[in-house]
C-alpha positions as CSV (number, residue, x, y, z in Angstrom):
1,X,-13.8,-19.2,9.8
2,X,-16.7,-17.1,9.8
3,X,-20.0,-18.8,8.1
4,X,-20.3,-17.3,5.1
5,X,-23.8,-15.5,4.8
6,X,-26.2,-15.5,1.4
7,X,-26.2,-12.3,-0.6
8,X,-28.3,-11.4,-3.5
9,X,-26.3,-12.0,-7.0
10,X,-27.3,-8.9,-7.7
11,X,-25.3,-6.2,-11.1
12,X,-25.5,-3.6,-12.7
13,X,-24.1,-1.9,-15.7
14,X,-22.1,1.3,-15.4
15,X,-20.4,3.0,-17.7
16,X,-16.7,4.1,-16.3
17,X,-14.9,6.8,-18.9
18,X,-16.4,5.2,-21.9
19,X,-16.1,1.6,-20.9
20,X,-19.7,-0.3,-20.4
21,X,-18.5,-2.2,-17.1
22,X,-20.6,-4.8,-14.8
23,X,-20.3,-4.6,-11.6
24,X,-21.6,-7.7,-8.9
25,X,-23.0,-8.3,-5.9
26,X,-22.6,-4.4,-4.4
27,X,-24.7,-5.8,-1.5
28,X,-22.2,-8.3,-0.2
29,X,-20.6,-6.9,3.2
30,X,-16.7,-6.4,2.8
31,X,-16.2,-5.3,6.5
32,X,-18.3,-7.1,8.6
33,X,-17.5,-5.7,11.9
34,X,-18.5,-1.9,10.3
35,X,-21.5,-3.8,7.5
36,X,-19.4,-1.8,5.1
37,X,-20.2,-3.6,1.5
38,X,-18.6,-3.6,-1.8
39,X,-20.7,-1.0,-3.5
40,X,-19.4,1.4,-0.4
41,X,-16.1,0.0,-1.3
42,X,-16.3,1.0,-4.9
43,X,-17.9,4.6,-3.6
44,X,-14.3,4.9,-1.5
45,X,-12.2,4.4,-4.6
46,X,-13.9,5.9,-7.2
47,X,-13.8,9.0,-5.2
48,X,-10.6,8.7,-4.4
49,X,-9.2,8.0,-7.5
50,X,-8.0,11.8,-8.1
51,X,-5.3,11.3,-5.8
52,X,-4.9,7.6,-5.6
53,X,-4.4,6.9,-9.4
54,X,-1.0,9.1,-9.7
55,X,0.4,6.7,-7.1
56,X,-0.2,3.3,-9.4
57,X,0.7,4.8,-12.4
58,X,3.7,3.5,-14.2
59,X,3.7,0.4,-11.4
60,X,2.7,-2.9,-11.5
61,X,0.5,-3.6,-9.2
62,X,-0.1,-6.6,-7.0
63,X,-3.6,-7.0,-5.4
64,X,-4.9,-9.1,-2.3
65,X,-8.5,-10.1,-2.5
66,X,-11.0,-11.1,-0.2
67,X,-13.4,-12.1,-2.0
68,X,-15.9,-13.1,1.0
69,X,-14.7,-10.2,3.0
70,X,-12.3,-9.4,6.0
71,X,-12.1,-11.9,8.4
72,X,-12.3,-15.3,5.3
73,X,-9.7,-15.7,3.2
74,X,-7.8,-13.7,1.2
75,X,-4.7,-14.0,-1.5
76,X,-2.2,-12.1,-3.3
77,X,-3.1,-11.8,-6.9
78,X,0.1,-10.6,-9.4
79,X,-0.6,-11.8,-12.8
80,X,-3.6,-10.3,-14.4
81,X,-6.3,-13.0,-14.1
82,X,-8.0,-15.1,-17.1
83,X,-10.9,-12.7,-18.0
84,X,-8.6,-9.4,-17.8
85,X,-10.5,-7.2,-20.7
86,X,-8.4,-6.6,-23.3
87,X,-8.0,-2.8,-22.8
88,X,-6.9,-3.0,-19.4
89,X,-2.6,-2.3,-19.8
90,X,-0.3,-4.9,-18.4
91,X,3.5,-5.5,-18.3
92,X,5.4,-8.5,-18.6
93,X,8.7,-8.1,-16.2
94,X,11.3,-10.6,-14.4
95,X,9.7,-12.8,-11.9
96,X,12.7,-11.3,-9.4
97,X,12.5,-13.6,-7.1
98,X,8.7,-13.7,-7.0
99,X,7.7,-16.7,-5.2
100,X,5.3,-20.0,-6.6
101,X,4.9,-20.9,-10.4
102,X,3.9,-18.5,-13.1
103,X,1.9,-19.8,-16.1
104,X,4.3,-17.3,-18.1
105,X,7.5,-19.0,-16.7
106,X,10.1,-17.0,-15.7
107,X,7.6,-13.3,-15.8
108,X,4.9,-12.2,-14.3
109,X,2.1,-10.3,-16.0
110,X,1.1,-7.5,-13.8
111,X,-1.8,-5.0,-14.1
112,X,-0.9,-1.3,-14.5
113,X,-3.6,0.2,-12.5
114,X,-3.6,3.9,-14.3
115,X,-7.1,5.0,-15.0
116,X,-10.9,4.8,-13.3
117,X,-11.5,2.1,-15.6
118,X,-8.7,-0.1,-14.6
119,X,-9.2,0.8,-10.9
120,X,-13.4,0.2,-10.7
121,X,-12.5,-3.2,-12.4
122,X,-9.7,-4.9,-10.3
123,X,-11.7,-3.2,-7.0
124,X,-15.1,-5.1,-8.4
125,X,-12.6,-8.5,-7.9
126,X,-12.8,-7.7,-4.5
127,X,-8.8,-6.7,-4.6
128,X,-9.0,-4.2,-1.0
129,X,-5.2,-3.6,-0.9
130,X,-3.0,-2.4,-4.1
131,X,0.6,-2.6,-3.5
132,X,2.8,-1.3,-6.0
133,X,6.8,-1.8,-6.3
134,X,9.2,1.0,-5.4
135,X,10.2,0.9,-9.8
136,X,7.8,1.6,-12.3
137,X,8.1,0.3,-15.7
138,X,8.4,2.9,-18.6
139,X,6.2,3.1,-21.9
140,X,7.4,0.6,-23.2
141,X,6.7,-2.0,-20.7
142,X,10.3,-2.2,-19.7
143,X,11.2,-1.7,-16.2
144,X,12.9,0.9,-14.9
145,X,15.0,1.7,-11.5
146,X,13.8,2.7,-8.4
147,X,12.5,6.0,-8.2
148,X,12.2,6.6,-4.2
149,X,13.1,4.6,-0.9
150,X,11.2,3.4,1.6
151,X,11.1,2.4,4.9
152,X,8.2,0.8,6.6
153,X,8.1,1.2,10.6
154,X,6.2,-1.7,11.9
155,X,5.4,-2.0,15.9
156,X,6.2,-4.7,18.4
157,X,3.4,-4.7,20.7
158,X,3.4,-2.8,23.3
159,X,4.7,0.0,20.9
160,X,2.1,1.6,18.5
161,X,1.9,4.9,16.2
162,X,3.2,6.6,19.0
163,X,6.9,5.1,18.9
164,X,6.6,4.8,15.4
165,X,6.5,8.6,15.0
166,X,9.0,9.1,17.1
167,X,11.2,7.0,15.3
168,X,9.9,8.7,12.4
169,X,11.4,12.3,13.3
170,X,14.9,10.0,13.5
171,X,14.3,8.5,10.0
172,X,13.4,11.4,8.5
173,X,16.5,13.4,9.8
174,X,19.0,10.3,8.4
175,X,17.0,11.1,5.4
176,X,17.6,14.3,5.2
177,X,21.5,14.3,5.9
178,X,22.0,12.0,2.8
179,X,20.0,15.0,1.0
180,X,16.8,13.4,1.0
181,X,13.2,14.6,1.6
182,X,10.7,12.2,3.4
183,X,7.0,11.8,2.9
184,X,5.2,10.1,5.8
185,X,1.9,8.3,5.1
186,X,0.2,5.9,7.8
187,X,0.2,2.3,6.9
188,X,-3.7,2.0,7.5
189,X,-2.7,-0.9,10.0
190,X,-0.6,-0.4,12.8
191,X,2.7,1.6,11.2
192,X,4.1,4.7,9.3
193,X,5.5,4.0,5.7
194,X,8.5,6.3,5.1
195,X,9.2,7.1,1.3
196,X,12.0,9.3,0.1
197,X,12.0,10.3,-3.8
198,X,15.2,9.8,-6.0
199,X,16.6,12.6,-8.0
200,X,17.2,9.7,-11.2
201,X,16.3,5.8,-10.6
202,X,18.9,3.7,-9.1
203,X,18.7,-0.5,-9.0
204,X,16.7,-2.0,-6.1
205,X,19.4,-3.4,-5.3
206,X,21.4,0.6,-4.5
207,X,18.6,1.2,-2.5
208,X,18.1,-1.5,-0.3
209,X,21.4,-1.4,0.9
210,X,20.7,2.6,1.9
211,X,17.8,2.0,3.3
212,X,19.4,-1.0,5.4
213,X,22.4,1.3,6.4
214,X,19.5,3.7,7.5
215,X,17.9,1.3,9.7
216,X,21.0,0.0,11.0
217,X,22.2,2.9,11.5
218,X,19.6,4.1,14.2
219,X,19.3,0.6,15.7
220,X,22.5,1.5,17.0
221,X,22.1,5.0,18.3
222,X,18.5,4.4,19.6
223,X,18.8,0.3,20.9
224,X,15.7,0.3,23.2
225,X,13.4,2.3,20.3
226,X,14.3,1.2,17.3
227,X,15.7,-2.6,15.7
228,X,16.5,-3.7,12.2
229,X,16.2,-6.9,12.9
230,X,13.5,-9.0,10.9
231,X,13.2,-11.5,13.9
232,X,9.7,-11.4,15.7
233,X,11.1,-11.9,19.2
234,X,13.4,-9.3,19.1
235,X,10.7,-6.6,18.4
236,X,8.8,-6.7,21.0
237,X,8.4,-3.4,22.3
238,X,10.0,-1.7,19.4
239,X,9.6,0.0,15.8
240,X,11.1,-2.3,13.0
241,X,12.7,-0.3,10.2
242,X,11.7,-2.8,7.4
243,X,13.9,-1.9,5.0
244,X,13.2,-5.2,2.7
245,X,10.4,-3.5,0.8
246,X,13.0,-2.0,-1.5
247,X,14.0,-5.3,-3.0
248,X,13.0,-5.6,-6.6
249,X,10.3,-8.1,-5.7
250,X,8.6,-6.7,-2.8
251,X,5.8,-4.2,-2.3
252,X,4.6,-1.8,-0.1
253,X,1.2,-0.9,0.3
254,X,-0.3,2.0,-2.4
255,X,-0.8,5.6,-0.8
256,X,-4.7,5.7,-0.2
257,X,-5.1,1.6,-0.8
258,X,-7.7,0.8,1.7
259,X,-6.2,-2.1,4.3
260,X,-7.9,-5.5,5.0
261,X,-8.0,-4.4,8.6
262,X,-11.3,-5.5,11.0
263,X,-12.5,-1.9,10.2
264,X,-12.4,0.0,7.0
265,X,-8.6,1.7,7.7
266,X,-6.7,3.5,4.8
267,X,-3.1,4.0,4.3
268,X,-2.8,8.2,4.4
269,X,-0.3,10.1,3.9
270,X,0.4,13.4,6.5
271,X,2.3,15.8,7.4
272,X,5.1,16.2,9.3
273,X,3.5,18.6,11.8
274,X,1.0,15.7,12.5
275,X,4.1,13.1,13.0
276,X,5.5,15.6,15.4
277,X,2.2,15.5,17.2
278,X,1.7,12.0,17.3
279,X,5.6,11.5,18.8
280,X,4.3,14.0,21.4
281,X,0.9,12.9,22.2
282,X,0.1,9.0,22.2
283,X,-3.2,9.9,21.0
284,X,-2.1,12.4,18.0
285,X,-2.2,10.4,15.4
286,X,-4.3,7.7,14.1
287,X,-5.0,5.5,11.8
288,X,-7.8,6.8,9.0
289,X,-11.0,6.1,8.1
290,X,-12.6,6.1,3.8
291,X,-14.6,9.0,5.4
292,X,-12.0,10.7,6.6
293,X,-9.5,10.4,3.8
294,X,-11.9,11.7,1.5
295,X,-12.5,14.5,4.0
296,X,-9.1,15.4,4.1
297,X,-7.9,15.0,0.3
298,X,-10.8,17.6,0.0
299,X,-9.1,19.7,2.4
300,X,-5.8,19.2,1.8
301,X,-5.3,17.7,-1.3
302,X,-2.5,15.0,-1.6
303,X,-0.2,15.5,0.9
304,X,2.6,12.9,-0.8
């Protein structure tokens, strides 16, 4: 475990949309490999926030922390910690399936990540990654279906982005024969995340068995590319259609959530003109950089 280096306690005051906020420790390097530090870190999402905030709102969000950076130790954080401030808006839903103990018993009491406020203060807890559920709850704090479907494409070594947008062009035609449009967003770590919006919300339950029948689907019509299989062994040079993540109690990493990857990497969405590419070309697509995000949301806009 890496030695864990002295950094000055150093805060300041900000004020955020109203709210008088400190923030800690800004110094303090996040990414050693890149010395990215926290205040660079809080630069990246409160630039971002534009086009990252629509994609938490309405969804209880689940963050992992590194509090001593990349590379120490990390954890998944669900319930809203002691401390929350009072204004920040929280839900109370079914554990479904959650694992480990809740101080609330059989709930969890998310964070609903839907303003800078609420964003600049989970990020100042160190919380890199934001993964969100594919239901959101409504105004009422109640939850609601599933509004989309998604499928996560995850490598076996030797297969990289590369296979994974090729299987990507399959997935997204399956997609579209069951009347469904796909949105493709790198996974900021090795992958492609594959989301497909719902006309009305349907129970997780609905939608994992689609997005299984998917997967299965083109495990069988594309055996040396492509397996459904959750088993690590079997994987090994091919994409896994993870179609889990549409279980009530999983997540899948936020749209623009940075990644708690060695360097800085951010999950992106793109088009499907640069998936097409990158089935093409080995080398044409990558993963993204803060910098480049932000380049190309200025560019582009949100490409989800």
């Amino acid at each position: 475990m890496p030695k864990k280096a002295d950094h000055p306690r150093t805060e300041v005051h900000v004020d955020v949309e109203g709210r008088t906020m400190r923030l800690t420790n800004l110094e303090k390097v996040l990414y050693p490999t890149t010395g990215t530090t926290k205040g660079e870190v809080l630069d990246y999402y409160v630039r971002v926030a534009p086009v990252l905030l629509p994609h938490l709102a309405g969804r209880p969000v689940t963050r992992i922390r590194w509090p001593h950076g990349v590379g120490d130790m990390s954890f998944f954080e669900k319930n809203a910690p002691r401390g929350t401030p009072s204004w920040v808006r929280t839900a109370e839903v079914p554990t479904t399936g959650s694992r480990g103990p809740s101080r609330h018993g059989d709930t969890l009491v998310f964070p609903i990540i839907e303003d800078l406020p609420t964003l600049v203060w989970a990020v100042n807890l160190a919380a890199l990654e934001l993964h969100v559920h594919q239901w959101t709850v409504d105004a009422d704090d109640e939850p609601v279906g599933a509004d989309r479907i998604v499928i996560d494409l995850d490598p076996g070594e030797p297969a990289g982005l590369h296979e994974c947008c090729q299987v990507a062009l399959h997935v997204q035609e399956a997609l579209a024969e069951r009347d469904l449009e796909a949105v493709a967003v790198t996974s900021g770590s090795k992958g492609l995340h594959l989301y497909a919006p719902l006309a009305e919300p349907l129970p997780s339950a609905e939608t994992s068995e689609l997005a299984k029948e998917i997967a299965e689907e083109l495990q069988a019509a594309h055996p040396q590319l492509v397996t459904a299989t959750m088993t690590k062994a079997r994987r090994r040079g091919k994409v896994f259609l993870d179609w889990s993540q549409n279980a009530g109690s999983k997540t899948t990493v936020a749209p623009y959530s940075l990644r708690g990857t060695p360097r800085p990497q951010v999950a992106t969405p793109v088009g499907w003109d640069e998936v097409a590419e990158g089935a093409e070309d080995p080398l044409g697509l990558d993963q993204f950089t803060p910098t480049q995000v932000l380049e190309r949301v200025e560019e582009y806009g949100d490409l989800f």
